[in-house]
C-alpha positions in Angstrom: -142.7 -75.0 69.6 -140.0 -77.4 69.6 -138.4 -80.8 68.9 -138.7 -83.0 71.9 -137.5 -86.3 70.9 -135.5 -87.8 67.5 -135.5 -91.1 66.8 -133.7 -92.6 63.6 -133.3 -96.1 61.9 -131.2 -96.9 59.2 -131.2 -92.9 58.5 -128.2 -92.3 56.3 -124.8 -93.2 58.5 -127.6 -94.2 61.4 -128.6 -97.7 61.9 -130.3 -96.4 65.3 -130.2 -93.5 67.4 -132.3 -91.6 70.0 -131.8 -88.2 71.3 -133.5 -86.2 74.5 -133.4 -82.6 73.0 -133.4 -78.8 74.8 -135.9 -76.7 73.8 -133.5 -74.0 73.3 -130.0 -74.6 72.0 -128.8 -78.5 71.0 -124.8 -78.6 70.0 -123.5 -81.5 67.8 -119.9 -81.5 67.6 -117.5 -84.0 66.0 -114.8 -84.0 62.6 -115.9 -84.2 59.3 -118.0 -86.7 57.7 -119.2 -88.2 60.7 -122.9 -87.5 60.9 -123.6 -84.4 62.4 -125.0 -82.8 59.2 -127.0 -85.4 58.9 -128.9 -85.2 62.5 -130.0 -82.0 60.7 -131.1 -83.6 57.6 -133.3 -86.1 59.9 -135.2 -82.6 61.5 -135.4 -80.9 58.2 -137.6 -84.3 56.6 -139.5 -83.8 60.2 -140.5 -80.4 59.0 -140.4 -79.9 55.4 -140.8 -83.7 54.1 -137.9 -84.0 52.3 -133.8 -84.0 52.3 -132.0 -80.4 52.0 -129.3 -82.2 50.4 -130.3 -85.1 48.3 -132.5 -85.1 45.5 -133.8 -88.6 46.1 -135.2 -90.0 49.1 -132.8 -93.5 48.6 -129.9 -91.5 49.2 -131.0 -91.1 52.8 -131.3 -94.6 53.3 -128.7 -96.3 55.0 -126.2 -98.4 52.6 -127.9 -102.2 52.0 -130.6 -101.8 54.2 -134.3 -101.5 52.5 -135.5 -98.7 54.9 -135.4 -95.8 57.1 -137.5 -94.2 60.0 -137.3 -90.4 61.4 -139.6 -89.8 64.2 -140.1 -86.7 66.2 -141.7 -85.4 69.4 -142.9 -82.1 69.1 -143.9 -79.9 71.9 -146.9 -77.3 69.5 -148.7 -75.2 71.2 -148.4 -77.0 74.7 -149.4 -80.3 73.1 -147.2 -83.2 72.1 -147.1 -84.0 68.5 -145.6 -87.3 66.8 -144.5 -86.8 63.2 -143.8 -90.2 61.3 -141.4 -90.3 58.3 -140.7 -94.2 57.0 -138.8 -93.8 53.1 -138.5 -97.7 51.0 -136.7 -98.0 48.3 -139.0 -97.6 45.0 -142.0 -97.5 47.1 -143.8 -93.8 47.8 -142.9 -92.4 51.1 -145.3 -92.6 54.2 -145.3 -89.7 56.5 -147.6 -89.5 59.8 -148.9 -87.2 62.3 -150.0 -88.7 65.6 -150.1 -92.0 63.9 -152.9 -90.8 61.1 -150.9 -91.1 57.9 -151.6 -88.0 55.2 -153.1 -88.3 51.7 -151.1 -85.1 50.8 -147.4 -84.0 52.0 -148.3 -80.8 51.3 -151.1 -80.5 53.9 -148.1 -81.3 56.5 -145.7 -78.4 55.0 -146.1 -75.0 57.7 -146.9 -77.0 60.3 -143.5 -77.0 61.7 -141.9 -73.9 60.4 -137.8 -74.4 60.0 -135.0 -72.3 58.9 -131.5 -73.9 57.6 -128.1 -72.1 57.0 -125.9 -74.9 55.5 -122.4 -74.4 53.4 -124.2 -75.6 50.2 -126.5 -72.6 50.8 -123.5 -70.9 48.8 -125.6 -72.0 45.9 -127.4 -69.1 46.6 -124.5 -66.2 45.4 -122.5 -68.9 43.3 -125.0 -70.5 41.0 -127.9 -68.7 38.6 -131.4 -67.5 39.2 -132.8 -70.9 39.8 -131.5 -71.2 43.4 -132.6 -67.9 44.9 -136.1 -68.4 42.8 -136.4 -72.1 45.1 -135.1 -70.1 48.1 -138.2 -67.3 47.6 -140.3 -71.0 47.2 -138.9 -72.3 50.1 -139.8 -69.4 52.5 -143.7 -69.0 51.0 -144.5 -72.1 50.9 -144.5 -72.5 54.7 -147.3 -70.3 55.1 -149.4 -70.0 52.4 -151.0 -73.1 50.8 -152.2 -71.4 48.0 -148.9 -70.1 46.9 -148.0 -73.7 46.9 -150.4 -74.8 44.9 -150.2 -72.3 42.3 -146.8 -73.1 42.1 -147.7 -76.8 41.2 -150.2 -75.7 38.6 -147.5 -72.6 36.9 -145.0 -76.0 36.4 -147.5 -77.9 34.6 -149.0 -75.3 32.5 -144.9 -74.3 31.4 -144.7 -78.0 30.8 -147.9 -78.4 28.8 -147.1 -74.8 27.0 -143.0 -76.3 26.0 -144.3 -79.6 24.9 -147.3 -77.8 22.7 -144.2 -75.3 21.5 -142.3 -77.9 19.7 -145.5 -79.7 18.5 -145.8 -76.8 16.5 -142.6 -75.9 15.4 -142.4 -79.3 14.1 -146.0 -80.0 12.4 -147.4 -76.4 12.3 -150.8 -77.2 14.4 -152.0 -76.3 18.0 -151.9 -72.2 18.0 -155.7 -72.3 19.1 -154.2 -74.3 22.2 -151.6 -71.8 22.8 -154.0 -69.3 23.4 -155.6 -71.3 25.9 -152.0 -71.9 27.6 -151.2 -68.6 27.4 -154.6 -66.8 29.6 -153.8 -69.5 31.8 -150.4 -68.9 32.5 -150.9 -65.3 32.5 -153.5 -65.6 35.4 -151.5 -68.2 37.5 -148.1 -65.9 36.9 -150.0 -63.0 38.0 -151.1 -64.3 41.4 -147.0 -66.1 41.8 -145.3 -62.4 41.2 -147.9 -60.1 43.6 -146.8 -62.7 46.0 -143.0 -62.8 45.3 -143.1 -59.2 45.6 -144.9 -58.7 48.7 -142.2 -61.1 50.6 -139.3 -59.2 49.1 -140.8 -56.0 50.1 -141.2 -57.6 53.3 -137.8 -59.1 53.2 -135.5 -56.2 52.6 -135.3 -54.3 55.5 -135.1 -57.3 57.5 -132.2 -58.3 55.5 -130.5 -54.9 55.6 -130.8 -55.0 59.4 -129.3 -58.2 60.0 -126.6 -57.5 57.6 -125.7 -53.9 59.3 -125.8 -55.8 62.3 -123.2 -58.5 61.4 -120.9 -56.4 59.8 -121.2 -53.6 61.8 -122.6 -51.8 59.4 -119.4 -51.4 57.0 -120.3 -52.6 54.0 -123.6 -51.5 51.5 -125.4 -54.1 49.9 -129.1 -55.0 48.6 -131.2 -57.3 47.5 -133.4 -56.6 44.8 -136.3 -58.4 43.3 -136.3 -58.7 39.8 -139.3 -60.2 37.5 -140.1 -59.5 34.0 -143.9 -59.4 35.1 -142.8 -56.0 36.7 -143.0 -54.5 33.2 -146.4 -54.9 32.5 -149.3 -57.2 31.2 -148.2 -61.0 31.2 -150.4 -62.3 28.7 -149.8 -59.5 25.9 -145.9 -60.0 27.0 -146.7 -63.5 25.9 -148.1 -62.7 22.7 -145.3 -60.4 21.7 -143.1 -62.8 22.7 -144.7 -65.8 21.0 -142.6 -66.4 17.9 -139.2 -66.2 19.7 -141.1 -69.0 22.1 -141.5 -71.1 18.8 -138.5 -70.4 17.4 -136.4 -71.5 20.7 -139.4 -74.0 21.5 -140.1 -73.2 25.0 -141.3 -70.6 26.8 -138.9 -67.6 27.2 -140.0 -65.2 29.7 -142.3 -65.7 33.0 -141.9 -66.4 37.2 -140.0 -69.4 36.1 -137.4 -66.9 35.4 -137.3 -64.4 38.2 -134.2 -63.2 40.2 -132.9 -61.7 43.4 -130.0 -59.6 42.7 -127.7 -59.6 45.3 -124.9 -57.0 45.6 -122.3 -55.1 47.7 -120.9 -51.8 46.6 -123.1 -51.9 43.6 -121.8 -55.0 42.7 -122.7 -58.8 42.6 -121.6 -60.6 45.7 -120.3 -63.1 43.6 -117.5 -61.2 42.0 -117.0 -58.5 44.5 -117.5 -60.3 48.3 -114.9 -62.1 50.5 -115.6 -65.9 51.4 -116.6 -63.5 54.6 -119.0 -61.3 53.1 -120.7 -63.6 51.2 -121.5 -65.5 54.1 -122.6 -62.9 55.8 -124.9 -62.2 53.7 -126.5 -65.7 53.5 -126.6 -65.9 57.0 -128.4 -62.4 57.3 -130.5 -63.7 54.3 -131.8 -66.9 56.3 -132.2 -64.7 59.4 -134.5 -62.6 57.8 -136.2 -65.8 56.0 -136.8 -66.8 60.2 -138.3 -63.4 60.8 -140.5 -63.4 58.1 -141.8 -67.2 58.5 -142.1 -65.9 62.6 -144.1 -62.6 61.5 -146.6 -64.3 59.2 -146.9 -67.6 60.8 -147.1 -66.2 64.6 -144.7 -69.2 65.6 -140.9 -69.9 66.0 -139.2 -71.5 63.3 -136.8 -74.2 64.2 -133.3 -72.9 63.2 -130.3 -74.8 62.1 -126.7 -73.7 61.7 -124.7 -76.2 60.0 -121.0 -75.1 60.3 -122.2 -71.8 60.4 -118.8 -70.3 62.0 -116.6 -71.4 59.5 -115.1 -68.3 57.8 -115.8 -65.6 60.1 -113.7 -63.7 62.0 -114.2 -63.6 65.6 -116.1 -60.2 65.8 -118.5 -61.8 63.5 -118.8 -64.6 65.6 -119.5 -62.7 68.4 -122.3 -60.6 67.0 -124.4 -64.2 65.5 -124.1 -65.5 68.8 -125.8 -62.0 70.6 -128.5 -62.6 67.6 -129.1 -66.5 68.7 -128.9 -65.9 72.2 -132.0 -63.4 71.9 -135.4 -64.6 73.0 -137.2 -63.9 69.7 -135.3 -67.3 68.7 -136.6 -70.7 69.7 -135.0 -74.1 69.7 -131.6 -74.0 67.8 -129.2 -76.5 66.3 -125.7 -76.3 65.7 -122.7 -78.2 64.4 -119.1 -77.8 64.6 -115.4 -79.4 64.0 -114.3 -77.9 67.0 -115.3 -79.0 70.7 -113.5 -76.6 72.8 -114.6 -73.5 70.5 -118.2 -74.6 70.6 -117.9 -75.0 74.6 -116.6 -71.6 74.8 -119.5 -70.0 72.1 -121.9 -71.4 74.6 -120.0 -70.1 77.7 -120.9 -66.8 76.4 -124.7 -67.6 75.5 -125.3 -68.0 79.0 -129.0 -69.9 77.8 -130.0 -73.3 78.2 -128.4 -76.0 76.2 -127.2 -79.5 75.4 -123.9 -80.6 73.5 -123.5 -83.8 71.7 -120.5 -85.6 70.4 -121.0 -87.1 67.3 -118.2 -89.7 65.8 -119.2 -92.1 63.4 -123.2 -92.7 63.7 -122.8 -92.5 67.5 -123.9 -89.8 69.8 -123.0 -89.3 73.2 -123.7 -86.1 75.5 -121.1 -84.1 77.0 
């Protein structure tokens, strides 16, 4: 599986561009702000139907234009497969495969499996349990459907449950309903930790091994799973727990507040890594993320480094390119500041590739 063909219009900084891509490794290189990220951006919407950076889909529409297009051609499975993205402003997006238009984005989501390593990925150690619960989404989601769709329905039932919470805090009435909300959310919670669990089980090792690999094995962290449905029951957790609920108004404990604890030396990363370290360990994060998506999905994710060299030392360096160069990875994508250092990375890859120079929504190959 890979990306054949990208074709943009009016794509952020893009008013038009088309690019012949290697099936293995494809090189954008170029100084800051000038688009490179975004060539990334245009693959992720290809795969996942949405933006890794921007919350809204105008923000990837090119300033004072009404429009944009991303189209790809996909080699799957030894067939070629068009994928159709065309964002308005104010008007619902339209995506397409082989020119039949779907009625759900989610029936499009695994079809192209695709792994991203980006600075803002940082998130990850830097900000709270929010951004490592949508990076455990982000990974299930793009192989089981289910797991998607019991995510949906866990958001709505929170939402209905908070809103009913300060109902009665404020006129008294609706505790019948709570009960309701409460079986529901216990059985939809239920089904959302087994899976969570199962991937970091899963995960772990994988993690470990990439890390040991990286950092030649010098350094002991982990990565732990941490959910209050571990404890015991859900729903009578939610009964015990009902009047703090009513007293704060919303609903205190559940999946919606689960956590990977990540730490080196028995410590959070946060506090006790290097810039180094911790980027080490969200690039052997993400590697593991592509081995899991490969293992369960029995296909090759799409990988994309975004600046990933940036704050390594060489010796680092060197061990992520043996990983890359390695035939259980498909078709890569990488950026990078610097064109000579990029050159001389894929000098030592010895495997088929293209470089690009990007410089102000312009792309040219080397």
């Amino acid at each position: 599986m890979y990306l054949k063909k990208l074709g943009l219009v009016n794509f952020k900084n893009y008013s038009h561009a088309e690019l012949e891509l290697c099936p293995k490794i494809n090189c954008f290189v170029g100084g800051n702000g000038v688009g490179k990220t975004n060539l990334l951006d245009a693959i992720h919407y290809l795969s996942l139907c949405k933006s890794y950076f921007n919350f809204t889909d105008t923000d990837s529409i090119l300033y004072d234009t009404g429009f944009a297009v991303i189209q790809g051609e996909f080699d799957l499975n030894d067939k070629t497969e068009e994928i159709y993205c065309a964002l308005q402003h104010d008007k619902r997006k339209i995506f397409k495969r082989n020119k039949k238009e779907y009625t759900k984005l989610s029936d499009h989501i695994g079809l192209i499996p695709l792994v991203m390593i980006s600075p803002m990925d940082s998130a990850l150690i830097l900000d709270g349990g929010e951004e490592r619960r949508r990076f455990i989404n982000h990974v299930i989601i793009q192989y089981d459907k289910h797991y998607l769709e019991m995510l949906i329905k866990l958001n709505r039932i929170i939402a209905q449950r908070n809103k009913l919470l300060k109902d009665i805090a404020d006129h008294g009435t609706g505790c019948d309903t709570l009960d309701v909300y409460d079986l529901q959310l216990a059985e939809v919670g239920e089904i959302i930790f087994q899976k969570r669990r199962e991937f970091a089980e899963k995960l772990v090792p994988v993690f470990q091994h990439y890390y040991d690999f990286i950092s030649g094995r010098s350094e002991k962290v982990e990565l732990i799973y941490h959910s209050q449905l571990a404890d015991g029951d859900y729903h009578q957790h939610l009964i015990k727990t009902r009047e703090k609920d009513m007293f704060f108004r919303y609903t205190t404990s559940g999946p919606h507040k689960d956590d990977l604890v990540l730490n080196l030396f028995g410590h959070h990363i946060r506090k006790a890594g290097s810039q180094g370290q911790q980027k080490t360990f969200l690039v052997a994060l993400k590697f593991a993320q592509f081995d899991f998506i490969r293992e369960v999905s029995g296909k090759l994710p799409i990988l994309l480094l975004d600046d990933v060299f940036d704050k390594f030392d060489e010796g680092r360096v060197k061990q992520i390119i043996k990983l890359v160069a390695e035939q259980k990875f498909g078709q890569i994508f990488i950026t990078h500041t610097n064109t000579a250092r990029m050159e001389a990375v894929l000098e030592n890859i010895h495997v088929e590739h293209k470089l690009f120079k990007v410089l102000n929504g312009k792309i040219d190959m080397i």
